[in-house]
PDB file of the backbone (N, CA, C, O) and the ligand in Angstrom, with CONECT records:
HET     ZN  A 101       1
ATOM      1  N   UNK A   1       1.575 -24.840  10.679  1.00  0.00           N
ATOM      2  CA  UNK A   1       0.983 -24.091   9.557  1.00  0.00           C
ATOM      3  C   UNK A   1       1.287 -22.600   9.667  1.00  0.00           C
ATOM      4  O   UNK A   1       1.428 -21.973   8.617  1.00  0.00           O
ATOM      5  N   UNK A   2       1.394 -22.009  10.771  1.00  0.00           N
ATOM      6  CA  UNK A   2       1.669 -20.529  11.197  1.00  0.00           C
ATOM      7  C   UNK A   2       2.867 -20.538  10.503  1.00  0.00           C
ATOM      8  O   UNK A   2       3.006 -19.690   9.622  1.00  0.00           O
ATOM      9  N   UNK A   3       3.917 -21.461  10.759  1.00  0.00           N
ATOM     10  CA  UNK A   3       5.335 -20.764  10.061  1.00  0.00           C
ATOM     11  C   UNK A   3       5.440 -21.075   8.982  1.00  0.00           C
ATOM     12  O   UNK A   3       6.374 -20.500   8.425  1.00  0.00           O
ATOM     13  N   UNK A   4       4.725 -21.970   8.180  1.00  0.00           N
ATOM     14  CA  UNK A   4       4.453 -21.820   6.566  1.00  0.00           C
ATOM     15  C   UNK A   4       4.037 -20.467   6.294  1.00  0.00           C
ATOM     16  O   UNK A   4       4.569 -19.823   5.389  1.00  0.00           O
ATOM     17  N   UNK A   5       3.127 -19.997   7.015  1.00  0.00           N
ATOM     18  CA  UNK A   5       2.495 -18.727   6.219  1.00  0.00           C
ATOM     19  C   UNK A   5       3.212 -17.708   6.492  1.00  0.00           C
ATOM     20  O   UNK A   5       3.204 -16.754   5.715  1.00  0.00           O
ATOM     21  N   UNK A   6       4.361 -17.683   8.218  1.00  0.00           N
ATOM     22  CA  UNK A   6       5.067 -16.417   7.642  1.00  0.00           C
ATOM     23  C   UNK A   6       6.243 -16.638   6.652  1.00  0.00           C
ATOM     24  O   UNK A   6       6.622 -15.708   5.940  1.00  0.00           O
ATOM     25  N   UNK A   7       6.805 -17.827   6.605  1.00  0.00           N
ATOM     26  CA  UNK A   7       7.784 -18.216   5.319  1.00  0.00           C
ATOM     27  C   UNK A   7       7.290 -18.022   4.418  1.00  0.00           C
ATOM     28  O   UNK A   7       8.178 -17.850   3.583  1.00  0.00           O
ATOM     29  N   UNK A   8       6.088 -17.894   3.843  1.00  0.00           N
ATOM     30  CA  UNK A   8       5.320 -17.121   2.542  1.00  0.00           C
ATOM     31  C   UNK A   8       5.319 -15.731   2.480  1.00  0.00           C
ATOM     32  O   UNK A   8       5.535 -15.128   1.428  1.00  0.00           O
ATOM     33  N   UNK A   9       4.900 -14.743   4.408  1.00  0.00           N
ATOM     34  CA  UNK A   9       4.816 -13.700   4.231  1.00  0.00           C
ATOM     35  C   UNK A   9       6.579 -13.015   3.997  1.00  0.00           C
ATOM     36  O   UNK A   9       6.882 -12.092   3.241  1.00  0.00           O
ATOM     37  N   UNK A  10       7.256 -13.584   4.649  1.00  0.00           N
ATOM     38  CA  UNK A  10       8.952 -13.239   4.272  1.00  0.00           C
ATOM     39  C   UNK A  10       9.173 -13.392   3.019  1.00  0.00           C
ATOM     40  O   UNK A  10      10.170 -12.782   2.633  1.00  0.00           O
ATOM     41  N   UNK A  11       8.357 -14.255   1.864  1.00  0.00           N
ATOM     42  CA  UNK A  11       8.830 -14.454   0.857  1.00  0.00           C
ATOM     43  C   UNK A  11       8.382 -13.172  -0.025  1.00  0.00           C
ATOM     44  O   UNK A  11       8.998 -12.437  -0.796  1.00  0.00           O
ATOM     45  N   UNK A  12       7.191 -13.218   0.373  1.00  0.00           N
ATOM     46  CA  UNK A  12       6.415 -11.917  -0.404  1.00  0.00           C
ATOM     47  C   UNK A  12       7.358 -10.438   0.177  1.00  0.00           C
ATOM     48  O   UNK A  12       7.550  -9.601  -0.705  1.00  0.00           O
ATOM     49  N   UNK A  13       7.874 -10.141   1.450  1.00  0.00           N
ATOM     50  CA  UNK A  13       8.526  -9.153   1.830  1.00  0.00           C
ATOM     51  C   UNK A  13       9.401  -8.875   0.525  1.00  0.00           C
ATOM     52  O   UNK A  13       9.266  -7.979  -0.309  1.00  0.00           O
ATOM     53  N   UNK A  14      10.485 -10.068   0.602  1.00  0.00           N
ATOM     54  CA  UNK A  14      11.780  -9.928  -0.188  1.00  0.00           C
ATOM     55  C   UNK A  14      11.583  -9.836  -1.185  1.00  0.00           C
ATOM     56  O   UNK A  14      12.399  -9.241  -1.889  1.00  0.00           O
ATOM     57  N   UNK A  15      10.664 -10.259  -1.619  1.00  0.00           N
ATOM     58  CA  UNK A  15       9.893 -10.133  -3.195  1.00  0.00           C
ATOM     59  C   UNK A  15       9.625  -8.587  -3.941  1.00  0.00           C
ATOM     60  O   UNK A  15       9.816  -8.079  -5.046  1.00  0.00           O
ATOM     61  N   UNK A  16       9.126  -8.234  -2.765  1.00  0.00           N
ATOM     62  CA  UNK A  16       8.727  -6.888  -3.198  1.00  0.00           C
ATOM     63  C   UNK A  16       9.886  -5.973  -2.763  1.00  0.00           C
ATOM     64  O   UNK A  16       9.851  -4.900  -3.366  1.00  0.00           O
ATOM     65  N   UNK A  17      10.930  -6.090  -1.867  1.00  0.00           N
ATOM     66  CA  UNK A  17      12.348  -5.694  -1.733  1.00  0.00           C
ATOM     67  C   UNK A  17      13.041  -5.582  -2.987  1.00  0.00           C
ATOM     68  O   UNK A  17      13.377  -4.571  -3.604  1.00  0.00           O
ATOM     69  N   UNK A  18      13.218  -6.977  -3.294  1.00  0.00           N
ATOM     70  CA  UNK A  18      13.818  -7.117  -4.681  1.00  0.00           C
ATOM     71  C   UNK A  18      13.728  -6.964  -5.603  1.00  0.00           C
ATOM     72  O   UNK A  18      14.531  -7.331  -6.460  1.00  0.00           O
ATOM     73  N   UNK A  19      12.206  -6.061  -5.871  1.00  0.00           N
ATOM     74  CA  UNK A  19      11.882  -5.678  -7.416  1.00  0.00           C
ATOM     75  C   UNK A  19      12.225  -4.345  -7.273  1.00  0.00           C
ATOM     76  O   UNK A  19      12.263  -3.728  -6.208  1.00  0.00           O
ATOM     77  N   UNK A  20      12.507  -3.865  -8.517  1.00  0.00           N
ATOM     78  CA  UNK A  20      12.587  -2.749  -9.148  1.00  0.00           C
ATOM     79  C   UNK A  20      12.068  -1.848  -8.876  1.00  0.00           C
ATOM     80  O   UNK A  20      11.183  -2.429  -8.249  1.00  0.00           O
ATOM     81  N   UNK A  21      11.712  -0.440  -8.750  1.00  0.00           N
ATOM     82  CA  UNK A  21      10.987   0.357  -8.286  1.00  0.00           C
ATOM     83  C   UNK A  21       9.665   0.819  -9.872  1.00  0.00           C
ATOM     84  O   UNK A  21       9.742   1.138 -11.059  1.00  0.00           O
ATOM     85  N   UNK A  22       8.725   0.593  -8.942  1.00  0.00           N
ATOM     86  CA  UNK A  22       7.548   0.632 -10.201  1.00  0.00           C
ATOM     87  C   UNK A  22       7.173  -0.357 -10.949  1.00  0.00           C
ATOM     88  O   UNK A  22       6.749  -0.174 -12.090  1.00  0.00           O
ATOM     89  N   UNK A  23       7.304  -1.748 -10.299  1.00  0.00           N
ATOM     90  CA  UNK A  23       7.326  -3.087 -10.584  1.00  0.00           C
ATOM     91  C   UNK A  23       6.230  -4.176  -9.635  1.00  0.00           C
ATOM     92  O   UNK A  23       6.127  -5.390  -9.462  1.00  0.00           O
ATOM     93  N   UNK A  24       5.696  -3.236  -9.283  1.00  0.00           N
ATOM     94  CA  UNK A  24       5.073  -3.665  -8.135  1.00  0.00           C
ATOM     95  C   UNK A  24       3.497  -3.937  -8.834  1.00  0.00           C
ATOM     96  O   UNK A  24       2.984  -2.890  -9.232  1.00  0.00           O
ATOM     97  N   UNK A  25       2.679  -5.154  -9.036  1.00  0.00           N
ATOM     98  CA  UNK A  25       1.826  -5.707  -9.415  1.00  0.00           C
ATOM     99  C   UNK A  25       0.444  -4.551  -8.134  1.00  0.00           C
ATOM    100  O   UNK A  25       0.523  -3.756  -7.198  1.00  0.00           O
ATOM    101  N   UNK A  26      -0.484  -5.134  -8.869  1.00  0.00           N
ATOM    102  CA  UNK A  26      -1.937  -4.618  -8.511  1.00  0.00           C
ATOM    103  C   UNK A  26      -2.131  -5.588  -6.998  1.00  0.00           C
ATOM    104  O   UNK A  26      -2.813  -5.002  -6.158  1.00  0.00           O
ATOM    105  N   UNK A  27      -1.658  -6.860  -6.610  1.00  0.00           N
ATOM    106  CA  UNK A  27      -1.928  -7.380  -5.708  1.00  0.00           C
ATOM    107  C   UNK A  27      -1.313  -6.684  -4.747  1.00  0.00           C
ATOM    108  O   UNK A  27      -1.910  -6.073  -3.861  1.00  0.00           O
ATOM    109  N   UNK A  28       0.434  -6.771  -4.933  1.00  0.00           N
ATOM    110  CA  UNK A  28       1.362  -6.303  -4.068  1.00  0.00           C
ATOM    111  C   UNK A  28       1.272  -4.541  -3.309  1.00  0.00           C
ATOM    112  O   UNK A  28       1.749  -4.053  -2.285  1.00  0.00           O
ATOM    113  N   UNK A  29       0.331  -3.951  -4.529  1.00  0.00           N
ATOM    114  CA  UNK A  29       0.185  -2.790  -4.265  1.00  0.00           C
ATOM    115  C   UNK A  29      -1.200  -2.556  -3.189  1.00  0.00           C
ATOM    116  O   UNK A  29      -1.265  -1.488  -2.580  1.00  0.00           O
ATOM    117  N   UNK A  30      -2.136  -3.459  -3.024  1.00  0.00           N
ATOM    118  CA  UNK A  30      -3.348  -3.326  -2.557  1.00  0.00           C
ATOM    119  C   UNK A  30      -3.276  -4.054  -1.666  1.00  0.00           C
ATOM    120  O   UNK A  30      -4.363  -4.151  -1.098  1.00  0.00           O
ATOM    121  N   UNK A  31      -1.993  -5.038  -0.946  1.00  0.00           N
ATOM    122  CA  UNK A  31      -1.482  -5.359   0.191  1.00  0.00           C
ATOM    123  C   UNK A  31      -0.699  -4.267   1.062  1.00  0.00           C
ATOM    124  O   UNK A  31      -0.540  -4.452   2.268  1.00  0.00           O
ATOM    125  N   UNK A  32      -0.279  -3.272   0.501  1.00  0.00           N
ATOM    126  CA  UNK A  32       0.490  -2.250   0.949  1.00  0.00           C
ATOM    127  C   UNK A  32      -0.651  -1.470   1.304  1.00  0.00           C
ATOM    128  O   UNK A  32      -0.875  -1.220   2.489  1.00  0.00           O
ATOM    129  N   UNK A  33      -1.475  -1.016   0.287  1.00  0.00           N
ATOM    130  CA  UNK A  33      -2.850   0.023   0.494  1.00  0.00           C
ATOM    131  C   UNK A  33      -2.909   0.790   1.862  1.00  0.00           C
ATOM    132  O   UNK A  33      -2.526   1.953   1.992  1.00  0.00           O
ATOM    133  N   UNK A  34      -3.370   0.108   2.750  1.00  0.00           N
ATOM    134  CA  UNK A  34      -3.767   0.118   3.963  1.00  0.00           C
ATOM    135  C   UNK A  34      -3.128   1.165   5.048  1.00  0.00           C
ATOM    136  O   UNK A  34      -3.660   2.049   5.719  1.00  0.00           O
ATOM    137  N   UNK A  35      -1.637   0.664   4.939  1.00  0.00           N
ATOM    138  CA  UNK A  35      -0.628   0.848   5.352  1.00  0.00           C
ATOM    139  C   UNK A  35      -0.171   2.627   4.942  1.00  0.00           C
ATOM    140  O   UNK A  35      -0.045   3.597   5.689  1.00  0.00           O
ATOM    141  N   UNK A  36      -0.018   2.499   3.495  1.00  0.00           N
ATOM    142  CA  UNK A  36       0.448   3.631   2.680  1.00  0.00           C
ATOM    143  C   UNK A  36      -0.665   5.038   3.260  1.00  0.00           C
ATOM    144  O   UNK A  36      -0.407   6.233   3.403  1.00  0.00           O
ATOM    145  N   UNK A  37      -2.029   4.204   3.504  1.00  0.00           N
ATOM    146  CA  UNK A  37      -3.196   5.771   3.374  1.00  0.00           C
ATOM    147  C   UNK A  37      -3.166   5.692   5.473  1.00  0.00           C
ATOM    148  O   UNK A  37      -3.749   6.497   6.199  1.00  0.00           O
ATOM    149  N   UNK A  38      -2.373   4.573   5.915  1.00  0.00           N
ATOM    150  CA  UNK A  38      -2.174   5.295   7.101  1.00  0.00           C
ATOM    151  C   UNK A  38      -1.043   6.224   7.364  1.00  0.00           C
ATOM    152  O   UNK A  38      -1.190   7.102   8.214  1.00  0.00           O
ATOM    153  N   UNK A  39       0.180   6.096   6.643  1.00  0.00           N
ATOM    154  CA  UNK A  39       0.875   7.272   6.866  1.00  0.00           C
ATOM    155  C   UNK A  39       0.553   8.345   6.185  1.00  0.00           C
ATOM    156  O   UNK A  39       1.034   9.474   6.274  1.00  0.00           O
ATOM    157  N   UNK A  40      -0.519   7.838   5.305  1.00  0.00           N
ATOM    158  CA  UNK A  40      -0.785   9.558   4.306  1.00  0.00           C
ATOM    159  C   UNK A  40      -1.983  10.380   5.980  1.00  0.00           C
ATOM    160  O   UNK A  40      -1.732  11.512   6.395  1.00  0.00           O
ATOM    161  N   UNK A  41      -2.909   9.680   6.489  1.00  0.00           N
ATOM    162  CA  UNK A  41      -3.531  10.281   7.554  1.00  0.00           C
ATOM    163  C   UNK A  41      -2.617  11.061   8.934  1.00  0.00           C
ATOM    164  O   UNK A  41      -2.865  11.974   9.722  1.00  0.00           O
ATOM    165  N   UNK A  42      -1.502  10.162   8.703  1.00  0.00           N
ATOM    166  CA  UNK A  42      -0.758  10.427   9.976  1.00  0.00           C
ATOM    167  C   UNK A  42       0.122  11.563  10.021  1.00  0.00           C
ATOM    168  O   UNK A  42       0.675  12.013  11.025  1.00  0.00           O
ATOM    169  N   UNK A  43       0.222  12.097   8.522  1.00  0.00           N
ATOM    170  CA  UNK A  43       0.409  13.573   7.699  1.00  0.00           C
ATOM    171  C   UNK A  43       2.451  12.787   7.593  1.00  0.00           C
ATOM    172  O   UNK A  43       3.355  13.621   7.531  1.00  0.00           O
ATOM    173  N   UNK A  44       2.662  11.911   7.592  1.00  0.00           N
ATOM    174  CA  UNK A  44       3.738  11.590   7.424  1.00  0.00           C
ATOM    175  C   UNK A  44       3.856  11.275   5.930  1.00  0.00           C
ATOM    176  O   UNK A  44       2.943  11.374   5.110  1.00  0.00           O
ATOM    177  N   UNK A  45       5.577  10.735   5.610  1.00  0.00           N
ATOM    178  CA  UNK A  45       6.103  11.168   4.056  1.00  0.00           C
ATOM    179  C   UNK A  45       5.319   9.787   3.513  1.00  0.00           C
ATOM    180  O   UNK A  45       6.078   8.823   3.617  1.00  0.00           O
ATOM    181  N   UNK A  46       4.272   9.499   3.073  1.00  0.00           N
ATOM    182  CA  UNK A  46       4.206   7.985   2.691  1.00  0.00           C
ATOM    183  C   UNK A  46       4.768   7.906   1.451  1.00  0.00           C
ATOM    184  O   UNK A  46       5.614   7.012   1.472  1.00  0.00           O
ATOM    185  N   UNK A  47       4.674   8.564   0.090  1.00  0.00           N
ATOM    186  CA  UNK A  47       5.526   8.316  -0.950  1.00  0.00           C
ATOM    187  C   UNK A  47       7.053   8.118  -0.523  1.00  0.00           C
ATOM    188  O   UNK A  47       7.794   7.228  -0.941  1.00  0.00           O
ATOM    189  N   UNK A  48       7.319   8.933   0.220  1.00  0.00           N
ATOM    190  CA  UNK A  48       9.033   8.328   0.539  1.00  0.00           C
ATOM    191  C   UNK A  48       9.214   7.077   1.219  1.00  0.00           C
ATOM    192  O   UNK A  48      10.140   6.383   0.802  1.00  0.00           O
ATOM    193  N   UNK A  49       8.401   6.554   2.356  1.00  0.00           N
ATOM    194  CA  UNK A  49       8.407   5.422   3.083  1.00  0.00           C
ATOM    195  C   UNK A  49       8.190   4.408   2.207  1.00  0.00           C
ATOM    196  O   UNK A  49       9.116   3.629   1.982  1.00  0.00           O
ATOM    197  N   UNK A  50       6.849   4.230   1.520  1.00  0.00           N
ATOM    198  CA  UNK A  50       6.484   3.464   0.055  1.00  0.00           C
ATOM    199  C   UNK A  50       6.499   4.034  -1.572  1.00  0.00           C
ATOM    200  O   UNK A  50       5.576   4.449  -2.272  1.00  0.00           O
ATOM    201  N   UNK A  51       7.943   3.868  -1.848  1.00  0.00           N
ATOM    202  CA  UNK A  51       7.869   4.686  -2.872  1.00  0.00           C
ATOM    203  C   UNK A  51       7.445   3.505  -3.998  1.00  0.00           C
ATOM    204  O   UNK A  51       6.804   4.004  -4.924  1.00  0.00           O
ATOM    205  N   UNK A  52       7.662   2.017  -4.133  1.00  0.00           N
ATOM    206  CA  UNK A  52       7.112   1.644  -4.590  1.00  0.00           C
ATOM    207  C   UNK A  52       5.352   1.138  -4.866  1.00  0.00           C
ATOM    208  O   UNK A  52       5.019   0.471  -5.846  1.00  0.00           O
ATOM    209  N   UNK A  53       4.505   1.553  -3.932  1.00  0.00           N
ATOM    210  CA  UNK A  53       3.412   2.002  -3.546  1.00  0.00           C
ATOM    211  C   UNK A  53       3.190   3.154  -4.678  1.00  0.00           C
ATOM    212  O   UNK A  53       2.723   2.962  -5.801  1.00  0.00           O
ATOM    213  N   UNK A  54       3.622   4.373  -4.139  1.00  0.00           N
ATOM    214  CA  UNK A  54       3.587   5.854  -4.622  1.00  0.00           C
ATOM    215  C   UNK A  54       3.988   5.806  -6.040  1.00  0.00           C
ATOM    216  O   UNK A  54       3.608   6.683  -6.816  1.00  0.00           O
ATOM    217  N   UNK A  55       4.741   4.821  -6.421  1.00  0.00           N
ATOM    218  CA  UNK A  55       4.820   4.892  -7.979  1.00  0.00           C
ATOM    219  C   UNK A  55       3.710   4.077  -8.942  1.00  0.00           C
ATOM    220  O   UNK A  55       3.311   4.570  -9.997  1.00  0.00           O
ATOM    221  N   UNK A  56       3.205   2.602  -8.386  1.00  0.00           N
ATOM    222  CA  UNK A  56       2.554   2.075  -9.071  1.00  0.00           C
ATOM    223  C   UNK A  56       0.868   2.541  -8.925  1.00  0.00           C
ATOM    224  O   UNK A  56       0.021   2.100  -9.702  1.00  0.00           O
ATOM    225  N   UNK A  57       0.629   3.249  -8.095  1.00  0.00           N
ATOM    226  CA  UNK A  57      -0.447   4.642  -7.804  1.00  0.00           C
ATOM    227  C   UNK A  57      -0.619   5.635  -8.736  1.00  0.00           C
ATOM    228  O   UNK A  57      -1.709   6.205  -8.767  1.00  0.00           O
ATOM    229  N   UNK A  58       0.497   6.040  -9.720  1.00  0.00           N
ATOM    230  CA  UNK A  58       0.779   7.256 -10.399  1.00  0.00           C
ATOM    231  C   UNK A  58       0.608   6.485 -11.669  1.00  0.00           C
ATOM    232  O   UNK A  58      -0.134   7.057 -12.467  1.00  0.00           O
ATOM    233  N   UNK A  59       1.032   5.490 -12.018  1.00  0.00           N
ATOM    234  CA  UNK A  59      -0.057   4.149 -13.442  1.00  0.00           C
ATOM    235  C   UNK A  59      -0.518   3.393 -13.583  1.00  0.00           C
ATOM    236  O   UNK A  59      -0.595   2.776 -14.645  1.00  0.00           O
ATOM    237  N   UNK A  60      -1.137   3.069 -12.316  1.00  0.00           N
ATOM    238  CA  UNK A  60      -2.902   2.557 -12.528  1.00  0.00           C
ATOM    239  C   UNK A  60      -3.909   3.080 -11.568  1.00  0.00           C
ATOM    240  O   UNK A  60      -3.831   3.144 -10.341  1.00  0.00           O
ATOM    241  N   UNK A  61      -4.640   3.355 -12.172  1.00  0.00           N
ATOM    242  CA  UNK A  61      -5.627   4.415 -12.366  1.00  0.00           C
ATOM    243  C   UNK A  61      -6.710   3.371 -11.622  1.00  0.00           C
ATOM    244  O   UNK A  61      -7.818   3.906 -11.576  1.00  0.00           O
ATOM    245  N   UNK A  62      -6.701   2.298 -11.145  1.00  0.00           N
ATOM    246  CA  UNK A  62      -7.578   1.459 -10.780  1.00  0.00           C
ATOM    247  C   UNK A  62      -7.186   1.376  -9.242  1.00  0.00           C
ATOM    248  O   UNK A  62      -7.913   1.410  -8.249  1.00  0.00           O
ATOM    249  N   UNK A  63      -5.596   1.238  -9.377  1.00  0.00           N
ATOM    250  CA  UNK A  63      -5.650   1.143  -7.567  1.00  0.00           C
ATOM    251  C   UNK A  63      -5.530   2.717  -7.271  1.00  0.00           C
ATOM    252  O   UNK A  63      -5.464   3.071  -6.094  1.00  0.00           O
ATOM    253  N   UNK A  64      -5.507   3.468  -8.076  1.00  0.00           N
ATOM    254  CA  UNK A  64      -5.800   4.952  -7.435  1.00  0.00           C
ATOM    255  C   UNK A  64      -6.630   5.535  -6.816  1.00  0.00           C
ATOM    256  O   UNK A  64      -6.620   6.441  -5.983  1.00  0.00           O
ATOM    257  N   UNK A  65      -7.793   4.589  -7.574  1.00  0.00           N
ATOM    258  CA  UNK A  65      -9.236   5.175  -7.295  1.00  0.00           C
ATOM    259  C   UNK A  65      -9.718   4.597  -6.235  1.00  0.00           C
ATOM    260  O   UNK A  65     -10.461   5.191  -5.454  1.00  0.00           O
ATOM    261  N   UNK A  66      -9.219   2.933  -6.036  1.00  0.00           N
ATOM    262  CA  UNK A  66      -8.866   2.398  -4.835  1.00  0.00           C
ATOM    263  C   UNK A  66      -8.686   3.318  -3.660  1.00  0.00           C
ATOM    264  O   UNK A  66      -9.523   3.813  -2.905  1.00  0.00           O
ATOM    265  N   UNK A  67      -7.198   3.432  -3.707  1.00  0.00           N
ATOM    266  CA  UNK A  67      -6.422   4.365  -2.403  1.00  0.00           C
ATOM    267  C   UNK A  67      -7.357   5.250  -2.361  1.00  0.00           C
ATOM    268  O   UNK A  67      -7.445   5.639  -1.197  1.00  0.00           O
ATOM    269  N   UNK A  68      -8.498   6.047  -3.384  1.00  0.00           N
ATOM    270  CA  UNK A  68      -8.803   7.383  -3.162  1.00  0.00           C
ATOM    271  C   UNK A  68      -9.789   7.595  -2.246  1.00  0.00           C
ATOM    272  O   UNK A  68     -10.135   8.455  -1.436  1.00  0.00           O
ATOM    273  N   UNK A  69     -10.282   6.035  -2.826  1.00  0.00           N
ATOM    274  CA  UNK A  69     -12.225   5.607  -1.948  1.00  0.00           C
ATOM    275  C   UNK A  69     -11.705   5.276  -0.424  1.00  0.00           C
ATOM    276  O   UNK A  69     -12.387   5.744   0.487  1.00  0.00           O
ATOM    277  N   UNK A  70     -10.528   4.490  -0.080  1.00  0.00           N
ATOM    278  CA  UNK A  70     -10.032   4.034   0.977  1.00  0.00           C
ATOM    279  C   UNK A  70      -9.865   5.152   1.978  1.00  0.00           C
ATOM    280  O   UNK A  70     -10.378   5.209   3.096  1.00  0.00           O
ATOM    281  N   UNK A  71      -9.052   6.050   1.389  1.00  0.00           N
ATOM    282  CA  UNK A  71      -8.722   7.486   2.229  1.00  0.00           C
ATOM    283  C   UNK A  71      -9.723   8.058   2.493  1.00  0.00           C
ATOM    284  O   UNK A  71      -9.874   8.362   3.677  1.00  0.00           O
ATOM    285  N   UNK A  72     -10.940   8.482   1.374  1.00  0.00           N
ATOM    286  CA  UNK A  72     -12.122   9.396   1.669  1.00  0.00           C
ATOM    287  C   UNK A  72     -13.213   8.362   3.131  1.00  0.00           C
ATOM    288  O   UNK A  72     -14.031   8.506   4.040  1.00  0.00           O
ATOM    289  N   UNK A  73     -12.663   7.700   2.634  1.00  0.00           N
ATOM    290  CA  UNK A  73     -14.122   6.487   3.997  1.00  0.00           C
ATOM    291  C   UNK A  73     -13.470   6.459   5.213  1.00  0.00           C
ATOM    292  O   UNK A  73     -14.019   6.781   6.266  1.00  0.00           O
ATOM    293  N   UNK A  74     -11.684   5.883   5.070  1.00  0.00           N
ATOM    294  CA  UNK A  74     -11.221   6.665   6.648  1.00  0.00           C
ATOM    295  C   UNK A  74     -11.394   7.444   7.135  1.00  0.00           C
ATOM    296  O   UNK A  74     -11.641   7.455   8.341  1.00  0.00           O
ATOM    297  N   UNK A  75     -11.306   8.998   5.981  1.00  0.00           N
ATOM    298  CA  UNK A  75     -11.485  10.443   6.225  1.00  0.00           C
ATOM    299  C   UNK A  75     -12.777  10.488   7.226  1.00  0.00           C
ATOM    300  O   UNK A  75     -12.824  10.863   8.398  1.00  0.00           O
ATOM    301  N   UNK A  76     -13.652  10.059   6.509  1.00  0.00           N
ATOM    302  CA  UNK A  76     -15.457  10.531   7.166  1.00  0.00           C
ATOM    303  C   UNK A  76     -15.505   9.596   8.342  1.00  0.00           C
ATOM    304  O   UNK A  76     -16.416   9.712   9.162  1.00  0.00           O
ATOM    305  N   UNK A  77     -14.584   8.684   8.469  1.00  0.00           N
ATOM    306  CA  UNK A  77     -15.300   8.054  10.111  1.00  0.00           C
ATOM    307  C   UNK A  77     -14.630   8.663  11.024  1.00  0.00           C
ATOM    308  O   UNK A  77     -15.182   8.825  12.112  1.00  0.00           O
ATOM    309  N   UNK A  78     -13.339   9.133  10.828  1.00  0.00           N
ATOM    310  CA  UNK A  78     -12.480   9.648  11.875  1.00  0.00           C
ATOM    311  C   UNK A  78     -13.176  11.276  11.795  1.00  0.00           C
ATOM    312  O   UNK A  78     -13.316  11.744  12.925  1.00  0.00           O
ATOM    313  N   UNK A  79     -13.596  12.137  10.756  1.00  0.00           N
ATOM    314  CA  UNK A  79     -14.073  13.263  11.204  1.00  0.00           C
ATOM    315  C   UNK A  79     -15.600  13.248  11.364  1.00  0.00           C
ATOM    316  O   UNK A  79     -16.105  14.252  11.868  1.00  0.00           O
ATOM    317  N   UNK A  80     -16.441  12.178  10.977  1.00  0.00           N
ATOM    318  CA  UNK A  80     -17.815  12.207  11.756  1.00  0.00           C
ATOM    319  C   UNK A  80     -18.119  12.495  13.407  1.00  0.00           C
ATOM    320  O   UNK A  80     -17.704  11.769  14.311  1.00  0.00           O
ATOM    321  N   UNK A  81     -18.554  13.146  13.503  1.00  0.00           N
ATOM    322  CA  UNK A  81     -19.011  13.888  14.787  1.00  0.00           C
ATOM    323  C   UNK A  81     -20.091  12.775  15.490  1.00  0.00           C
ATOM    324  O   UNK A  81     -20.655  13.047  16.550  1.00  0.00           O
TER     325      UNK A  81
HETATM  326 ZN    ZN A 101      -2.730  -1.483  -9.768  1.00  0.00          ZN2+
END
């Protein structure tokens, strides 16, 4: 069953390889999430690393607010004293 699911997760890789830039669905983008607001903490380029991320961020306004709540709640545990 493990290598079913990474033959799914390879599928989803190439998937999102192979699309277009700015083609990237609300799922595909909130699987990336995570990832994207750790290189934004790590003060590294994340729009360049995920530019398909960084684009579907810039028109919808839903996973924005997403990424925004995600970043601000990392923000406060890592600078809570
Ligand atoms: Zn979205």
């Amino acid at each position: 069953m493990i290598s079913l699911e990474f033959n799914k997760l390879q599928a989803l890789v190439w998937s999102v390889l192979n699309t277009e830039p700015d083609e990237i669905g609300c799922d595909t983008c909130f699987v990336h999430l995570d990832l994207f607001v750790d290189l934004v903490l790590a003060g590294k380029n994340a729009a360049g690393a995920m530019p398909l991320v960084q684009a579907h961020l810039e028109r919808c306004p839903a996973c924005l607010e997403e990424y925004e709540a995600l970043l601000l709640a990392i923000r406060r545990q890592t600078e809570q004293v």
